[in-house]
C-alpha positions in Angstrom: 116.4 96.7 92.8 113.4 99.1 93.1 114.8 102.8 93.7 113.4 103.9 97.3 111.8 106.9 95.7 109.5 104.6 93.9 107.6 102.5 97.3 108.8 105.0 100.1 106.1 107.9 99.4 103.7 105.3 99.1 104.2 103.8 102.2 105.0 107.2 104.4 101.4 108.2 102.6 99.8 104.8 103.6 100.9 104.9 106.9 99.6 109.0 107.5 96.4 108.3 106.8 96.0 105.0 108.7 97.3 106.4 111.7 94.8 109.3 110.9 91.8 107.3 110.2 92.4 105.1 112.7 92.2 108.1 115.3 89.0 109.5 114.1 87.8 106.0 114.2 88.8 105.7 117.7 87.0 108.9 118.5 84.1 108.6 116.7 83.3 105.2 119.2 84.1 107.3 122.3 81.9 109.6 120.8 84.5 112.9 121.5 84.1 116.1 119.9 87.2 118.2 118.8 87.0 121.5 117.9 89.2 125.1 118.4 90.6 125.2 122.3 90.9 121.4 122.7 94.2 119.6 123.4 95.7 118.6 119.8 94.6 114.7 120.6 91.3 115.6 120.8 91.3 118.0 117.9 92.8 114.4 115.9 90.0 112.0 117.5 87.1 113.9 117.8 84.6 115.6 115.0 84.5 118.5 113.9 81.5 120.3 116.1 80.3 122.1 113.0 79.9 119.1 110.7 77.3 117.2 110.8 77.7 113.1 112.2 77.4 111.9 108.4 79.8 114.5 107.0 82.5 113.2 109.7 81.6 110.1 109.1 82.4 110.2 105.5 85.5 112.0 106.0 86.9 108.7 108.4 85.6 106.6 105.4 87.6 108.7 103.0 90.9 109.1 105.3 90.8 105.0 105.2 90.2 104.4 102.0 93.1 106.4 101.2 94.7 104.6 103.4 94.0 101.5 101.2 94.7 102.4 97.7 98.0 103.0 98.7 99.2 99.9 99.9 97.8 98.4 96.3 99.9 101.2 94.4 103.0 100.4 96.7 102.6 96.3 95.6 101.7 97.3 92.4 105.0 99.0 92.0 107.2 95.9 93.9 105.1 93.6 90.8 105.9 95.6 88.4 110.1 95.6 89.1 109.5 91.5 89.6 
């Protein structure tokens, strides 16, 4: 049986940055801005104001892919304990 502390970082990881990039994903189609002073949801959805639309964009891109390589190392872990 595969020890906990083997797939549960993984996962807790995984499902961080999902949750994360799904929220800037979810802003960035509303179109919000987030920024010091906002309520903490709109700090989470919105953009930073002082980066430009590609930089935040590439930061979503990179909070998602995240997001995917560590489902792959979580079932590359299950595989490897058969």
């Amino acid at each position: 049986m595969i020890a906990i502390s083997e797939w549960l970082p993984s996962l807790a990881a995984s499902l961080t940055f999902l949750a994360l990039g799904l929220c800037k994903v979810y802003g960035w189609r509303k179109g919000g801005v987030g920024g010091g002073g906002k309520p903490a949801v709109c700090r989470l959805q919105g953009r930073c104001p002082g980066w430009s639309k590609e930089f935040s964009f590439g930061f979503m891109i990179f909070l998602l892919c995240i997001e995917l390589l560590n489902p792959g190392l979580f079932f590359f872990v299950l595989s490897k304990h058969g």
